[in-house]
Structure formats: C-alpha cells, structure tokens
C-alpha positions in Angstrom: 12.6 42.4 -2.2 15.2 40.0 -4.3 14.4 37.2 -2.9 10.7 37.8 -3.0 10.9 38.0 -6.3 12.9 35.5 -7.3 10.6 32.9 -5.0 7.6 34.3 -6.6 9.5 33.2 -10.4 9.9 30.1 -9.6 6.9 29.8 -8.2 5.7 30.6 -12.0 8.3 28.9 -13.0 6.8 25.5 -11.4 2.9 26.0 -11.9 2.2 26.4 -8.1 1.4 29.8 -8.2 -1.4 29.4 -10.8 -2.3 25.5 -11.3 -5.7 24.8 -12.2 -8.0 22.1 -11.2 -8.9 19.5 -13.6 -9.6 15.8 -14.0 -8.2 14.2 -17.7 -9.2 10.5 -19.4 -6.7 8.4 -21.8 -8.4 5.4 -23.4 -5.5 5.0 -26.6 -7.9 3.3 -28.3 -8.8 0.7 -25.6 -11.7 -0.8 -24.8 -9.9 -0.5 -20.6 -7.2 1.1 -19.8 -5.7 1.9 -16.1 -3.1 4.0 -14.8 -1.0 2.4 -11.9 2.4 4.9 -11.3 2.9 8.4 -11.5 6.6 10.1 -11.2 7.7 13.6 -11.5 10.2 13.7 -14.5 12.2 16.6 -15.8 11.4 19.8 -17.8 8.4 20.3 -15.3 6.8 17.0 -16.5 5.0 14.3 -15.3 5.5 10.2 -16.2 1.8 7.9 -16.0 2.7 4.2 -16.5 -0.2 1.8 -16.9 -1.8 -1.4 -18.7 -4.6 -1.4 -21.5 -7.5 -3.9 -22.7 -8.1 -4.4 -26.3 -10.9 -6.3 -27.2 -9.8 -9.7 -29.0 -6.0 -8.9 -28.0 -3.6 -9.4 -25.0 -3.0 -7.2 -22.3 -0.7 -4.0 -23.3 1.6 -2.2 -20.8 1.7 1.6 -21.6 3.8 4.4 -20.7 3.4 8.4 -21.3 5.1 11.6 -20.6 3.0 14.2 -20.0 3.2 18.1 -19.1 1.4 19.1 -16.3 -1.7 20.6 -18.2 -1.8 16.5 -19.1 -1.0 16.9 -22.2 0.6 14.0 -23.8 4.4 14.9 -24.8 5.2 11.4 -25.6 4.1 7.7 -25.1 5.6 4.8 -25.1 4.1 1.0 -26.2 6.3 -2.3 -26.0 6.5 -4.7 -29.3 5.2 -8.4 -28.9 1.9 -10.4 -28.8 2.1 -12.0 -25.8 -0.1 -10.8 -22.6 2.3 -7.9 -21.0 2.6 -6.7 -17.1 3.3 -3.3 -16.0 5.4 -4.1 -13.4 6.8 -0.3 -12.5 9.3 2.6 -13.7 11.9 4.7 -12.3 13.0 7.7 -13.2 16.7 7.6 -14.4 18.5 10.0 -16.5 16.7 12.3 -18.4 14.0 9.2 -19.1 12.5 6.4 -16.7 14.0 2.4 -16.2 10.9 0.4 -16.7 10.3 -3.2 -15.8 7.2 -4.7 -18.3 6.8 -8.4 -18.1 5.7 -11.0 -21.3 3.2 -13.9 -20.2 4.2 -16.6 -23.0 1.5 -18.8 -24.3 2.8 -22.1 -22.0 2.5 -19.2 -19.0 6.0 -18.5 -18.7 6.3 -15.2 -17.5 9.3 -13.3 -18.6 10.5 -9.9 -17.9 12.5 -7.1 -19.8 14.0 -3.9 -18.6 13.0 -1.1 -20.8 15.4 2.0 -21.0 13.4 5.5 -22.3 15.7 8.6 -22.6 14.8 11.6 -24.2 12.0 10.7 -25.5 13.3 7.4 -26.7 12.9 3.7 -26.4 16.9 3.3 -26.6 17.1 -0.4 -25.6 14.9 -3.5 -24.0 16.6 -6.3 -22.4 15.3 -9.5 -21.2 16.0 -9.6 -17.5 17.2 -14.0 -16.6 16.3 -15.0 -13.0 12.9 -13.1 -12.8 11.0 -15.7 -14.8 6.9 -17.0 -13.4 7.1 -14.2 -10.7 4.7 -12.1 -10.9 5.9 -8.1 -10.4 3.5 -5.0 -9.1 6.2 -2.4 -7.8 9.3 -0.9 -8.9 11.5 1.2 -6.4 15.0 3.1 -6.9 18.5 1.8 -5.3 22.0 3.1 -4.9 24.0 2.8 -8.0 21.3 3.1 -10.8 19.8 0.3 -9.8 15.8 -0.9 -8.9 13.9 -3.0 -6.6 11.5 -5.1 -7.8 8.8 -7.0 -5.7 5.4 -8.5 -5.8 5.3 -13.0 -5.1 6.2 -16.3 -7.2 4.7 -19.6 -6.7 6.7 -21.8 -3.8 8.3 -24.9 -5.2 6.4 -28.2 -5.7 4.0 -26.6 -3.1 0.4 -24.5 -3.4 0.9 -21.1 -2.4 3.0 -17.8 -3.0 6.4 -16.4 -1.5 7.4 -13.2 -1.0 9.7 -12.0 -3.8 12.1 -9.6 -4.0 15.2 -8.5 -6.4 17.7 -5.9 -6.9 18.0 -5.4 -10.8 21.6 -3.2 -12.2 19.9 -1.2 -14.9 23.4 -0.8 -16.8 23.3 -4.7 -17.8 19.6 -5.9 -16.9 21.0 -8.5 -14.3 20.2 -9.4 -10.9 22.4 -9.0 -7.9 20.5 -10.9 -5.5 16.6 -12.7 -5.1 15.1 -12.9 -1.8 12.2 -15.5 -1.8 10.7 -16.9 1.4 7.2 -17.9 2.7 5.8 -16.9 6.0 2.0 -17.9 5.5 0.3 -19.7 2.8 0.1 -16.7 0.5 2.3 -14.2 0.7 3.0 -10.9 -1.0 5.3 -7.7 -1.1 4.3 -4.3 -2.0 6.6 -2.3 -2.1 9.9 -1.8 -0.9 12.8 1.0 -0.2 16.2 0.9 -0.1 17.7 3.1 3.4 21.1 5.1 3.4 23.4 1.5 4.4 21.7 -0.4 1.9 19.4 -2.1 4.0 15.7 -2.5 2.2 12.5 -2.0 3.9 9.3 -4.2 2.4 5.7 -4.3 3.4 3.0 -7.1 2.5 0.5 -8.9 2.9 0.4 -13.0 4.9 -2.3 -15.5 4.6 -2.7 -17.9 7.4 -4.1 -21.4 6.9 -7.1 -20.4 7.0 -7.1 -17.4 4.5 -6.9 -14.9 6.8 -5.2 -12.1 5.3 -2.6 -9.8 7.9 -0.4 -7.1 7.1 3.6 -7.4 7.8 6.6 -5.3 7.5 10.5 -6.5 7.1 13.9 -5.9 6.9 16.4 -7.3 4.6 20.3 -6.2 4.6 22.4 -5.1 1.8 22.8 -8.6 0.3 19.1 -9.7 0.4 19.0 -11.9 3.4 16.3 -10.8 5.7 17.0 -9.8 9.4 13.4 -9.2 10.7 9.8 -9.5 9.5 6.6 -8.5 12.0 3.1 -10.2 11.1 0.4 -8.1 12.8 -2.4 -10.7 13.6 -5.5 -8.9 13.5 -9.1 -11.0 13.4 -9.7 -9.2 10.2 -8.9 -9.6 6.3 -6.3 -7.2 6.3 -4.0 -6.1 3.1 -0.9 -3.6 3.2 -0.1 -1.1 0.7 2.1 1.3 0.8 4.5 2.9 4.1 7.0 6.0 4.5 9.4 6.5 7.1 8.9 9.6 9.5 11.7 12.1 10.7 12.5 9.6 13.8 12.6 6.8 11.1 9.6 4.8 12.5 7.4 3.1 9.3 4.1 4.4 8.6 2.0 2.3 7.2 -1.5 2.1 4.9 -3.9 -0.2 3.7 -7.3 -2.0 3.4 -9.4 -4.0 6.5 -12.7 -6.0 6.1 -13.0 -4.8 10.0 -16.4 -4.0 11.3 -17.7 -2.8 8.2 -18.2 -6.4 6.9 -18.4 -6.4 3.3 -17.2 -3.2 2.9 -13.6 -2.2 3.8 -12.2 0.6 6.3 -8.9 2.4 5.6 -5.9 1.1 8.1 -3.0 3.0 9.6 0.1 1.1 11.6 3.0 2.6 13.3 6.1 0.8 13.8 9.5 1.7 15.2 12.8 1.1 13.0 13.2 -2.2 14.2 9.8 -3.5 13.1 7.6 -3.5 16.8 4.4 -2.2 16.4 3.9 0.9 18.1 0.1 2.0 17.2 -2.5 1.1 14.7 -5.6 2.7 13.6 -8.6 1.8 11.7 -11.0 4.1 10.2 -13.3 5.0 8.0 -17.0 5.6 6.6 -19.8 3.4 6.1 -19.0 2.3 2.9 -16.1 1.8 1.3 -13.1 3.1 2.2 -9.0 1.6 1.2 -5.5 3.9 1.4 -3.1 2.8 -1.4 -0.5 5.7 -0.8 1.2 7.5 2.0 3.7 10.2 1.9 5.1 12.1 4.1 4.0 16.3 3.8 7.4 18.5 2.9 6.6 21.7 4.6 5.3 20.5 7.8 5.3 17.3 10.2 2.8 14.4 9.4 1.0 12.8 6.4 -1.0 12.7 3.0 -2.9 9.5 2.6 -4.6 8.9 -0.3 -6.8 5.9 -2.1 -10.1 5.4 -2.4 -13.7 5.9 -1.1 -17.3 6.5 -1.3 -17.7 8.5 1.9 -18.7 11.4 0.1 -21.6 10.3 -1.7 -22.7 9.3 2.0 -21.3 5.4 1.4 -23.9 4.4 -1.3 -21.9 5.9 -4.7 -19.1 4.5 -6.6 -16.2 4.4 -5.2 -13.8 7.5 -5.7 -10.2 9.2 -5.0 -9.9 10.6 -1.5 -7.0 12.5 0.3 -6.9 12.4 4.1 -4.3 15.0 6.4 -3.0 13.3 9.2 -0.7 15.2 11.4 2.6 14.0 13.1 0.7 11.5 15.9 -1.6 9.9 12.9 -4.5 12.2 13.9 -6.7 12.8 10.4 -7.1 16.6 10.1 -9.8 15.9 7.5 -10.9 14.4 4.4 -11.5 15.2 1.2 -13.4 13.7 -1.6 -14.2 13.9 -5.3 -17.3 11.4 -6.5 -16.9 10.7 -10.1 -20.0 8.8 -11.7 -18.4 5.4 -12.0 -16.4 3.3 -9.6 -12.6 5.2 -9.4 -10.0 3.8 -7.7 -6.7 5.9 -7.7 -3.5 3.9 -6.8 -1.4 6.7 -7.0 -0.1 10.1 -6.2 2.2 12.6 -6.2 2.3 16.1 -4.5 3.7 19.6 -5.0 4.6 21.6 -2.0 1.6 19.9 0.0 -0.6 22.0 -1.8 -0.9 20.5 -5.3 -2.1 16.9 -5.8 -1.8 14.8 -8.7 -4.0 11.7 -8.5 -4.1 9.0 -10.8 -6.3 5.6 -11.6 -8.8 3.6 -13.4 -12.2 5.5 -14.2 -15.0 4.3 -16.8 -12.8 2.4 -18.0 -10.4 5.1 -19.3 -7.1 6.3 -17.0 -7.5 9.2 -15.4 -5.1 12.0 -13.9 -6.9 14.5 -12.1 -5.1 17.9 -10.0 -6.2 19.5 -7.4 -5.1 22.3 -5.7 -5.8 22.9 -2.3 -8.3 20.8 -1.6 -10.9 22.2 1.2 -10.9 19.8 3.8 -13.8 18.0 6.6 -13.8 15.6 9.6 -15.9 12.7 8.2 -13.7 9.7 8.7 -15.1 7.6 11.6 -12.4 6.0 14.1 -13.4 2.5 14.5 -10.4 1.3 16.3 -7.1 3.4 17.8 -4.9 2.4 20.4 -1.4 2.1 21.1 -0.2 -1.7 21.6 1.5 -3.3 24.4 4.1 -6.3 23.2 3.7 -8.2 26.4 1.8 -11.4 26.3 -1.4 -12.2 27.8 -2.0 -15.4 29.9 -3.4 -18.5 28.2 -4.6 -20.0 31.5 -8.3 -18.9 32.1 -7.4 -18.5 36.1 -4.7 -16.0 35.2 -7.2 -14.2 32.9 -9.6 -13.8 35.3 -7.7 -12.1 37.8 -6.4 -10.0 35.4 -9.9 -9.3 34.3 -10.5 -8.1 38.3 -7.2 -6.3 39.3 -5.9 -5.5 35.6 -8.1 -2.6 34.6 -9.3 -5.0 31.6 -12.4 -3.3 30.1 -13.5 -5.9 27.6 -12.2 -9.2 26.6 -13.4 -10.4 22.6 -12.7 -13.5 21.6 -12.4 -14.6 17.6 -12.1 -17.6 15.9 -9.7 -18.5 13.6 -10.9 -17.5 10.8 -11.7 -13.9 12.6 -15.5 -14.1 14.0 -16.2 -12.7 16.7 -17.9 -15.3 19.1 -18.1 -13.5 22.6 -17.5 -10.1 24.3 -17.2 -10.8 27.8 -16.7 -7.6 30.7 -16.6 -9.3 34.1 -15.2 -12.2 35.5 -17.8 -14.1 36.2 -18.7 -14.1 32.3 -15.1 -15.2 31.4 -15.4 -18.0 33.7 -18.7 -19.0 32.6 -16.9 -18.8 28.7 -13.9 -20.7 29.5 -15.4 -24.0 31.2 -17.9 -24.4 28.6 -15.1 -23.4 25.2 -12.5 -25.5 23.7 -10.1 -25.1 20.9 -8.0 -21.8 19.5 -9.2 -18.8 20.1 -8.0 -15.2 19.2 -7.7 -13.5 22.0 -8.2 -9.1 22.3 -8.0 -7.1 25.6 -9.1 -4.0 25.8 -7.3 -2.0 28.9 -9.3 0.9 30.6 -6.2 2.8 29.5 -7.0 2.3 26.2 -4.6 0.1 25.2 -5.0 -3.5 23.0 -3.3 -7.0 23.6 -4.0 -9.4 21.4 -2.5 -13.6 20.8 -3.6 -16.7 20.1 -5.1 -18.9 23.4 -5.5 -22.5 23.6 -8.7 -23.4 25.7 -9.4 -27.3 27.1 -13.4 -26.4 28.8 -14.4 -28.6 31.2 
C-alpha cells in the first residue's frame, strides 16, 4: 500500500497522472518565429530553443524555459546585429550550453558558446576553429562537453563536407574537427557520442548528379572516422535523426521523394553496429509525409517516430505533426495525426513515460509546443517499400543476370537511371535480354527476390 502510494505522488509529482492536452503559440514580437529543440530541464521544466524573423532586421536566435503548462519562466535573446544561427543546446548544470552562431556582414560566420544557469546568461564565448561552417545540431559528450555538426564549404572547390567538432564547454575550445567529403554535397545531422568515446553521425550525400542518399558513420574517440555506409537508393533521399536499440543496431528516420513524386514518404533504415544495412522501409500516405525524430519507447521494446504529415486531412491539407508506434521489428502500430490550419512542421519531441508527448515546430508563423497525452492511435500509413537487404553483389554481365532471372527466384528486375528514373521493369528473361542488347551506359540496378528480399548496384551495359 506504501509503495502505491508513493508511485501515485510522484506520479502528481511529475504531471503524468493529470496532464492536459493543449497546443501553445510564441511569436515575441516577430513577424516568424520557429522552434527547432526541445529538452527536459530541471524543476519539472521544459527548454524550447529557436530562431525569429523581424521585419527590416536580422535573424534572432531565441531561447526559453518553460513549465510544462508552457508558461514562459524565463527567455533568453543574444546581443549583436549581425544575422544569428541557432545551432543547438544542451542541458548542463542547472541551465543549458548553447551554441548560437553570428553571420558578419563580409559572410563570415562565427560562433559563440552561450552558458545559461539559473536563469542567467553567465557568460558567451566566441568559439575559434568553427568559423563559415554552418551548424544545425548540438549533442552531449563525456566530460561536459558537446558535439556539434551540420557542413562547411570544401576548399577551393564547389560543394560541402561533412563537419563535425567536439567543443569543451569549460573554455569554449575545440578538441578535434572532423571534415571530409564523400559526395558533392554532404551533410551531418546529428551525432552521439557511445560509452568508449566513439561518435555515431547520420547524413545526407549528393552524388554528381544531385541525387540525394542517406549515410551513417563511425568516428573514434579522436575524430578520425573508421566507417561511413552510403545507402544508394534511386530516390532523393535525406536522413534525420537515429537511435540505437537494445542490441545496439542504428535506427534510422527521414524523408524520400520515392513513388510519391513530388510529395515525400517517411523512411526507416536498420543497420547493425558496424554500419551494414540490415532492413529499410518506406512508407507513407498520399501526400506528404517526412520523420524528423526517433526515440526509442522507455517502458516497452520499439519506437516513437515523429515529424510531419498531411495524412489526416486525407493528403490535400497542410502539412501537420504526426506520431507513429513502431514496435521492436519496425512494424508501425499506428498513426496519429493533429491537422492545424496552416502548414506545421514539428522538428522535435520529447516524451514522458511513452504516454505524454511534447511536440514542437513552426506554425502560422508563430512556434508552437503542443502536449498530448495518449494519443488514440490508426493503421493509415501505407507501406510502399519493406524488405530486408542482402549485401552480396549482383552480376553486371547480362548472361549472368539472365540466368539468375531463371534459376534465382528473381521476381522483378527495375532499372534507374542515374539520376533515379525508372526506365524499365522487366519479369522474364526473355524481356531482360531483349533490354540489354538494345541499352548502353550506367544503369541502377534493383532485384526483387520472390523471398522478398532487395539487391540493388550500379551496372555498366555495352548493347549490341
């Protein structure tokens, strides 16, 4: 009877027992404003970190503490006139480390490391060896420290590298920089640092042709990177965010162009610790549909994925948040969706004992942060795409295809150009023959096994 009781307190205690629903609009006198981070600070509070548009001025990054009514308890603006990025925060302390950058009128883009605690902006440093990158994520590391990540420009070349830094909070230096290029344009989103130091990243590769693939790599505890993994997929495909599982494999979410042409279908990858993709997913409505966050449920195995979509004004309303339930094999378990009257993306989320969620975004033109508690959930999400992958390679000689079209238990062959449209599905041999003698050039090449699983590479073809 105790320890009922003292569960139900702290149930009180925390606002799960009686949380109510409610959606809340900040425009601090802007003419836009959008919220970008959400954190769970202290004292049963909340921290909602953001940029804001004033008409005839620069670009203003914005930080507030709020109780979880959404009250404001205190917020938080950074001096200057320059144009200023909201790069991230941390929590730290009883405050947050924020990272806010300051675009200088020559385009020099500097950065400072802000330090809030309690209630107070105690110090902002400038930050040297961060200068023209340009910053969207801030993570926690070992020793009061924060990842950084987004690109910079590649040197005396067109393009953008991945970047990455580890930043000491305690003297706003850098202990290491990784910056590499794998594509043409290339970009991280986010990152986390693992128990031995080693730091995960996700992002996003452009090929030649502006094809746009997701990729996830591996640095170690210095910055120098070990693996990255490129999925090549013949659509425009961009990574957001990943979590790890309890067997440590990487799941992944994002935003693909794939069958839905203009429109965009949510994406889901699976990969091992070691970076080999295991399983991928696409899926989606009619309209539009993108994940920006994933994070692993606390109470029981799987996922809460949550971005944004217009399934639920049947694909022709604004777009607006969703939450999706996957379960432990990336199964969705059902949808949910909240249409607000103009186009609402949320970017980020938090949630309370997978039963209270805390969404947050741009709506109207005002930040929002909108609670739900438990949110009735329906199967609408259609599965355009889910297989498991096999590694090996596919032959590039047509010969070799053709029998494995015959004796392989191939179902369908598709072939994609480079730049990702589809040219040919072809189901027998005789109709691969017929395309190969008469094709030359690269081709993208997916097989479809009657077992359901995908191969997919690049093919060189010479025709007749």
């Amino acid at each position: 009877m105790k320890a009922a009781a003292a569960i139900l307190l702290n149930l009180i205690a925390s606002g799960l027992l009686f949380a109510q629903d409610y959606t809340r609009f900040y425009q601090d006198s802007a003419d836009l404003q959008s919220a970008r981070q959400l954190l769970t600070g202290g004292n049963n509070s909340l921290w909602m970190g953001g940029f804001r548009n004033l008409s005839g001025e620069n670009s203003r990054a914005w930080i507030y503490r709020l109780n979880k009514e959404g009250d404001i308890l205190s917020q938080f603006r950074f001096p200057g006139e320059q144009e200023q990025i909201y790069a991230g925060m941390d929590t730290l302390g009883n405050g947050v480390a924020a990272v806010v950058g300051l675009r200088e009128q020559d385009g020099t883009t500097r950065y400072l490391l802000a330090m809030i605690q309690n209630d107070s902006l105690i110090s902002l440093r400038l930050i040297q060896g961060l200068e023209n990158s340009v910053l969207d994520d801030v993570r926690p590391a070992a020793g009061k420290k924060l990842l950084v990540c987004g690109f910079r420009s590649s040197p005396g070349i067109a393009g953008n590298d991945f970047f990455i830094a580890r930043l000491r909070t305690d003297s706003a230096s850098v202990d290491w920089i990784f910056q590499d290029s794998f594509g043409s344009n290339d970009h991280v989103s986010m990152t986390k640092e693992l128990a031995d130091g080693s730091v995960l990243f996700s992002g996003t590769v452009a090929d030649q042709g502006n094809n746009y693939n997701p990729c996830i790599g591996k640095l170690d505890s210095a910055g120098n990177q070990l693996w990255l993994n490129v999925v090549d997929t013949p659509w425009n495909d961009g990574a957001q965010k990943f979590t790890l599982d309890e067997t440590g494999d990487i799941w992944l979410v994002g935003e693909s162009s794939t069958s839905a042409g203009s429109f965009f279908d949510t994406e889901i990858f699976r990969f091992n610790s070691d970076g080999q993709l295991l399983w991928q997913q696409w899926l989606g409505s009619p309209g539009q549909d993108a994940a920006f966050v994933i994070q692993k449920k606390s109470l029981t195995t799987g996922f809460w994925v949550a971005g944004y979509s217009n399934a639920g004004s049947g694909g022709t309303g604004p777009i607006s948040p969703f939450l999706m339930s996957l379960d432990s094999t990336g199964n969705s378990l059902g949808e949910a969706f909240w249409n607000l009257s103009s186009p609402s993306p949320a970017y980020a989320m938090l949630v309370e004992g997978d039963s209270i969620f805390y969404f947050c975004g741009i709506s109207d033109n005002k930040a929002f942060l909108m609670r739900r508690q438990n949110p009735g959930l329906s199967p609408v999400f259609v599965v355009n795409q889910k297989a498991p992958i096999i590694p090996d390679n596919l032959s590039s000689d047509p010969a070799r295809l053709i029998q494995e079209l015959e004796t392989g238990g191939i179902s369908r062959l598709s072939f994609y150009d480079v730049q990702g449209k589809l040219l040919e599905e072809i189901s027998s041999a005789t109709a691969l023959k017929n395309y190969t003698q008469k094709s030359a050039g690269y081709f993208i090449l997916k097989a479809e096994f009657s077992d359901g699983s995908i191969r997919r590479q690049s093919v060189l073809l010479y025709g007749n």
